[in-house]
C-alpha positions in Angstrom: -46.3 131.6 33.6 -47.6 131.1 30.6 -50.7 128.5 29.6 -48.6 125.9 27.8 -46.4 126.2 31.0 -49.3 125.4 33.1 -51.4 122.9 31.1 -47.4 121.1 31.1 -47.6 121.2 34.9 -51.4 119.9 34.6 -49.9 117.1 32.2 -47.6 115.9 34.6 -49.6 116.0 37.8 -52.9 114.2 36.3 -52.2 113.6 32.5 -51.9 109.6 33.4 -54.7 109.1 35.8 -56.7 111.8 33.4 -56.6 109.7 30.7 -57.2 106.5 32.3 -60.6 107.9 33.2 -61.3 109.1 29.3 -62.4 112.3 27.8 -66.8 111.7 29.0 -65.7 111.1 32.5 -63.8 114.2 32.6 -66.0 116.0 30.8 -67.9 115.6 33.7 -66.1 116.6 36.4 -65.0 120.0 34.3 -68.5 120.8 34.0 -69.2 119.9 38.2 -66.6 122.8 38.1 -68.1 125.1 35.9 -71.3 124.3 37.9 -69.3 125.4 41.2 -68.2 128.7 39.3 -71.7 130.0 38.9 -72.8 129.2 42.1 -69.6 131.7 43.4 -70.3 133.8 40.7 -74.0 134.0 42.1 -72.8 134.7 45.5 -70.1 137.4 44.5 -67.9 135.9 46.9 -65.0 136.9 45.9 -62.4 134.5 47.3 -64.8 131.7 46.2 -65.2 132.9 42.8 -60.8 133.1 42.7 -60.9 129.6 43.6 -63.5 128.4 41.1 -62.3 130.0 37.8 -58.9 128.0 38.5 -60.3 125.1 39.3 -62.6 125.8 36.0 -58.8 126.6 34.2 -57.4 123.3 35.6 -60.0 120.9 34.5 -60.1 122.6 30.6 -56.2 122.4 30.5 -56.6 118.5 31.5 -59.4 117.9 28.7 -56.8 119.6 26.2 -54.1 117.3 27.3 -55.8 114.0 27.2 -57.0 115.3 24.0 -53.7 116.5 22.5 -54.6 120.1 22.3 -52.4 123.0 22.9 -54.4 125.3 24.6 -51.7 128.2 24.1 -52.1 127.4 20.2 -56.1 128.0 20.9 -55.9 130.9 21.3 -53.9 132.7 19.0 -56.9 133.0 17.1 -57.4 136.0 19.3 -54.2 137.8 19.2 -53.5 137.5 15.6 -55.6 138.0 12.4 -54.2 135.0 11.3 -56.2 131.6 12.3 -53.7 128.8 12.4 -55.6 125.7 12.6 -54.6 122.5 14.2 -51.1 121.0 13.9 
């Protein structure tokens, strides 16, 4: 799968009810997430810390989309030399 396949599923699970709550409210409860990711990261549990970096995943793929931002375009700045900007 690739990420713009999965921030497309993201989109169509959440995108509505995502966006209804706005980008501060959100922001919020990606960064609860993050929160839970260092505590499992703390712990070195490891099954904890499998289910916290996708939560982590989840919630940045729906800030993207209720922010109109192709994750998959992101970060190409990485795998090219070649910076392509926002289109």
């Amino acid at each position: 799968m690739t990420i713009k396949e999965f921030q497309k599923i993201i989109s169509e699970k959440y995108e509505k009810r995502d966006r209804q709550r706005g980008t501060p409210a959100t922001f919020l409860w990606f960064m609860e997430e993050v929160g839970e990711l260092a505590t499992a990261l703390a712990k070195d549990d490891p099954q904890e810390k499998f289910e916290e970096f996708g939560d982590v995943f989840a919630w940045l793929c729906t800030l993207a989309n209720i922010n109109d931002i192709d994750l998959e375009q992101t970060v190409q700045k990485y795998t090219t030399d070649q910076h392509l900007g926002y289109k």
